[in-house]
C-alpha positions in Angstrom: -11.8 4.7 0.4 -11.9 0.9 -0.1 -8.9 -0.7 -2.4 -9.1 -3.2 -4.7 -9.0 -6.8 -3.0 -5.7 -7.5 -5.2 -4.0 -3.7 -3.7 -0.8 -5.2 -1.7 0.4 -2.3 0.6 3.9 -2.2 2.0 4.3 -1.0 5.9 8.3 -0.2 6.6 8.9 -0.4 10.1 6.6 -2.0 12.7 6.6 0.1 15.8 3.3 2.1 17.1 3.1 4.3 14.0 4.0 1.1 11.7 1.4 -0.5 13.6 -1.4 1.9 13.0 -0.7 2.5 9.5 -0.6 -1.3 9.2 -4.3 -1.7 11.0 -5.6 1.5 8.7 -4.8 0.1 5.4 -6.1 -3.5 6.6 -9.1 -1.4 7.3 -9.4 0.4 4.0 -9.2 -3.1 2.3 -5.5 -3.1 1.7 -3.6 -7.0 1.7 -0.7 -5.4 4.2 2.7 -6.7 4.4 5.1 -5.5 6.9 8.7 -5.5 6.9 10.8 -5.4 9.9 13.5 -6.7 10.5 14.0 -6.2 14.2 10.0 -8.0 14.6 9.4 -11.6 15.5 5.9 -11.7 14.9 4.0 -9.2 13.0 0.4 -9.8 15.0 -1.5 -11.4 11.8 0.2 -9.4 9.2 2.4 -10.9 7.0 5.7 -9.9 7.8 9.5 -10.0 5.6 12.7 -9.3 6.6 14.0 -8.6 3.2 12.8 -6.9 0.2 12.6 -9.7 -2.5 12.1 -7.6 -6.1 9.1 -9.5 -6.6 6.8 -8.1 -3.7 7.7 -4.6 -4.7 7.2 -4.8 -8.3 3.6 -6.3 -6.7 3.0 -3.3 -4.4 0.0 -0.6 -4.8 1.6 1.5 -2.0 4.2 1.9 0.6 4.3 3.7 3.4 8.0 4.5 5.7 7.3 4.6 9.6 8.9 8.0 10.6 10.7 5.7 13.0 12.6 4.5 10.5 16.4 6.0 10.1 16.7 7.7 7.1 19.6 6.2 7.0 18.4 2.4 6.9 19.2 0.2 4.2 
């Protein structure tokens, strides 16, 4: 399934599963942005550090690396 050109997809957490999720939804067509805050570089993703309210209200999707602590901020 291809997205929409304009879909922006959110990838929290940028370790090996953030990484393939991050390459899948590039694949399906997906504008990904990655947030990490522990990353320097995201590869050629565009990566955050913080959630502004803007880019969420702007998301199609999100998807939580099971890395991540539940606990996170």
């Amino acid at each position: 399934m291809m997205a929409e050109a304009s879909e922006k997809a959110l990838v929290l957490g940028f370790g090996a599963s953030g990484q393939a999720a991050a390459r899948l939804l590039r694949r399906q067509g997906h504008h990904v942005v990655v947030a990490d805050e522990k990353v320097e570089s995201a590869a050629d993703f565009e990566l955050v550090h913080e959630l502004a309210p803007e880019l969420v209200d702007a998301l199609s999707l999100a998807v939580v690396s099971p890395g991540l602590s539940a606990h996170h901020p």
